[in-house]
N, C-alpha and C positions, 0 to 999 in steps of 0.2 A: 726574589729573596723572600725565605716564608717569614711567618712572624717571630718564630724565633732565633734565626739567625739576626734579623732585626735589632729584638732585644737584646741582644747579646754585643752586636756591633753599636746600641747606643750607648749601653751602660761604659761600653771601654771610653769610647769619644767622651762619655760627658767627664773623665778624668781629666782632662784638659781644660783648665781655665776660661782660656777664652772660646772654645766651642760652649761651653755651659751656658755663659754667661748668653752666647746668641740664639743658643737654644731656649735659656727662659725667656729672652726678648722676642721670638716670635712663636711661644708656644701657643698663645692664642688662636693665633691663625693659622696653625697647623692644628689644630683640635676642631677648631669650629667647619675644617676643610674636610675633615677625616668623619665630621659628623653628616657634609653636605654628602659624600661619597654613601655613607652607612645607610642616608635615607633614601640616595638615589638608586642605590643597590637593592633595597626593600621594595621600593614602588616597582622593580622589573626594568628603570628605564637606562638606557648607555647615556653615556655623554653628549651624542650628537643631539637624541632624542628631546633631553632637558635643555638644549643649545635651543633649539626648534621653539620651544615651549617658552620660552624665556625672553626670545628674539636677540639672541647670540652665537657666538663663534662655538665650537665643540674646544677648541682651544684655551678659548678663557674658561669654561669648565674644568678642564684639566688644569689650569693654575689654581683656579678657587682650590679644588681636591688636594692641590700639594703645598695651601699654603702661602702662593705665590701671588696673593693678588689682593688690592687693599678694597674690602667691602666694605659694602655701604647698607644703608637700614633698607632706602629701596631694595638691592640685588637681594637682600636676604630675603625679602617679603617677596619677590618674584620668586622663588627658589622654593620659600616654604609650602606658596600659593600651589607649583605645579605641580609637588611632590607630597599634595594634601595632610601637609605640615601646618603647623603653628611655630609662631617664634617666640621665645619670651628673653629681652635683654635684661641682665639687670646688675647692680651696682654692689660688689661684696668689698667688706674691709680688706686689706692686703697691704702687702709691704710697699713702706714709702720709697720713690724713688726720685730722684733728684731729674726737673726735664732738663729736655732736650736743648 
């Protein structure tokens, strides 16, 4: 699927209530996943490679990448380390949400 068929098939989905709502609930971690893909794609390395480098599966790569995996400050600092990144977390205002 290229990028804009993509956009196209998100914009319809996000009419729907409750796809929205789970899509703002794990946008984070599809963003921060899309960012791990963007830098590993710059440093030249595949999946398995950062797997190697990381002392990981190529598997839980491909979940970080789509989002599907709940990181942590180590994995990120592994990540950032071998893909001669920096990480910076940090704390913005945003809307309040009732937990969990």
């Amino acid at each position: 699927m290229n990028k804009h068929s993509f956009q196209e098939y998100l914009k319809k989905e996000l009419r729907d209530p409750k796809f929205k709502k789970g899509y703002e609930e794990e946008k984070q971690k599809l963003n921060l996943g899309y960012q791990i893909f963007l830098a590993r794609e710059k440093a030249g390395m595949t999946q398995g490679e950062l797997a190697r480098k990381i002392g990981t599966r190529q598997s839980n790569i491909s979940r970080l990448e789509q989002g599907n995996y709940n990181f942590t400050v180590e994995m990120l600092e592994k990540i950032a380390y071998a893909l001669n990144f920096k990480i910076r977390i940090e704390f913005v205002p945003g809307k309040l949400r009732k937990a969990a």
